[in-house]
C-alpha positions as CSV (number, residue, x, y, z in Angstrom):
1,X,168.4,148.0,63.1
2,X,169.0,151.6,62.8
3,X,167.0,152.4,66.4
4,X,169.8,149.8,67.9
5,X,172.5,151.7,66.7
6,X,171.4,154.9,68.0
7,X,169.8,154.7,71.0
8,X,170.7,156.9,73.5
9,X,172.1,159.0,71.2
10,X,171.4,163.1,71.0
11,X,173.4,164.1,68.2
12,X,174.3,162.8,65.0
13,X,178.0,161.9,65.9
14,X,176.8,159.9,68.8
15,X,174.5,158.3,66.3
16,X,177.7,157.6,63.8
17,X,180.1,156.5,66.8
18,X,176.2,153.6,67.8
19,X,176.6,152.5,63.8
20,X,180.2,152.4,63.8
21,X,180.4,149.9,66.9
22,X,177.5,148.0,65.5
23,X,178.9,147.1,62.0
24,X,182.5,146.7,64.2
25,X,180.3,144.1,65.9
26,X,178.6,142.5,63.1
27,X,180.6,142.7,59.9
28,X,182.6,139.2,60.0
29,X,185.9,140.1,59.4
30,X,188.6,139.9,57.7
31,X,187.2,139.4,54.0
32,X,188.4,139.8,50.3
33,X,186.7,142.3,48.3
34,X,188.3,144.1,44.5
35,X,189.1,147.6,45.0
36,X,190.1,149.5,41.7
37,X,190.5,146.1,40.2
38,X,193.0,145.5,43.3
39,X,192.7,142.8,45.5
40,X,192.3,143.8,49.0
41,X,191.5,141.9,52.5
42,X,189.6,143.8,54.9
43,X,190.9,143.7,58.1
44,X,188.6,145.6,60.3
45,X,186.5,148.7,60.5
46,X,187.4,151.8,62.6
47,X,185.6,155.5,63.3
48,X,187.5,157.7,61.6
49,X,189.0,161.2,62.5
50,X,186.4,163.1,60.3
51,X,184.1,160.8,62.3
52,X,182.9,159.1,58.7
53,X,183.5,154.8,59.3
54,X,186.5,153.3,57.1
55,X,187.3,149.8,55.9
56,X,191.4,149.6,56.9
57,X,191.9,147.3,53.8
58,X,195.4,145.6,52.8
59,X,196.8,144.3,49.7
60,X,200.3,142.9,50.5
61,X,202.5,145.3,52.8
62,X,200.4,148.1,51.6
63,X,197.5,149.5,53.7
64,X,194.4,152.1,53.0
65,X,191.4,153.1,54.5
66,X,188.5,153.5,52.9
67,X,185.1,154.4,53.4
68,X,183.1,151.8,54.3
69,X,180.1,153.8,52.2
70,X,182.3,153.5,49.4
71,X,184.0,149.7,49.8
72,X,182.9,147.5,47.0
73,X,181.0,144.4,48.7
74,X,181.9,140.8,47.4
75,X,179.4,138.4,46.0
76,X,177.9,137.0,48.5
77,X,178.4,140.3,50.9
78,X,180.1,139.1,54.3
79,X,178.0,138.3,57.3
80,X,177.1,141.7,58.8
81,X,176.9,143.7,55.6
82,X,173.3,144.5,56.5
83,X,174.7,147.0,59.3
84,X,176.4,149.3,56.0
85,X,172.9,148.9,54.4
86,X,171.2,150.5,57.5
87,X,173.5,153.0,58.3
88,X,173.6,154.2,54.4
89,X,169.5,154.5,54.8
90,X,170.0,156.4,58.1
91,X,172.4,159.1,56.1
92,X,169.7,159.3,53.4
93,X,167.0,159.7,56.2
């Protein structure tokens, strides 16, 4: 999985911008995951600024992104969630 994401990439925000299309790809979305005991429907996944991948999650009117390293996965984790798992073990790598 993690040579998928990143090939034909050089540097290691290339490699970020492969694994962020790949879990936009694969993580069936939306879902409904707890958050600080909130709550929350994710609604899709997006690069962010900083170049890090966030969860846009929504509870009601309000909206936050969060990092999709740090999103707490429902039981049983969305079709997809095996795209986190690999990029987490390509950070670690």
């Amino acid at each position: 999985m993690i040579a998928e994401a990143v090939v034909d990439c050089y540097t290691d925000d290339e490699a970020i911008t492969g694994f962020a299309t790949m879990i936009e790809e694969h993580l069936r979305t939306p879902f409904t995951t707890c958050v600080l005991g909130v709550e929350v429907v994710v609604k899709k996944i997006e690069q962010a600024a900083d170049n890090g991948i966030v969860a846009v999650c929504a509870a009601g009117r309000m909206r936050q992104r969060i990092g999709i390293l740090d999103l707490p996965l429902p039981e049983p984790p969305p079709e997809g969630a095996e795209w986190i798992a690999a990029y987490r073990h390509w950070l670690r790598g």
